[in-house]
N, C-alpha and C positions, 0 to 999 in steps of 0.2 A: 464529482470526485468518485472516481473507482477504488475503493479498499479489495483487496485480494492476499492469498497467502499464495498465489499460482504465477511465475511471471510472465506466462504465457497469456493472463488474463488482463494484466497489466502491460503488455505492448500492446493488445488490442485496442485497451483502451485510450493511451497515448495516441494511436496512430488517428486514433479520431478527434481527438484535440482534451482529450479527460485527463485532468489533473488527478493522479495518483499516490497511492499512500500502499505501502507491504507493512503486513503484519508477519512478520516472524514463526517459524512452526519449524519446528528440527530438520526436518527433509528439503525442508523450500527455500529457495535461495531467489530475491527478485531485486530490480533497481526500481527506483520511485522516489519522488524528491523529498516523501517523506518516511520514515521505517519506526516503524513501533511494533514495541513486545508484545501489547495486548491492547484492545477497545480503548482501557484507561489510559496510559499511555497514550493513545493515537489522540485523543478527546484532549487531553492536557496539551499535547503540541499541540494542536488546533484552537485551543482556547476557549474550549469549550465546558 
């Protein structure tokens, strides 16, 4: 899994078959099947 706040970093990653996750930051705007505000957040949807 590729975590990134870039969605530039997150098509790369997709395009190579990586399940992605965006983390949120004022300026960044990304698509990823999962979106989280912060670590915690992202940690809690994943179930961690």
């Amino acid at each position: 899994m590729m975590v990134a706040a870039h969605p530039q970093d997150l098509a790369a990653a997709r395009a190579v078959g990586f399940r992605t996750a965006f983390i949120d930051r004022t300026l960044e705007h990304g698509a990823a099947r999962v979106a989280a505000a912060d670590f915690e957040d992202l940690a809690d949807q994943l179930g961690a």
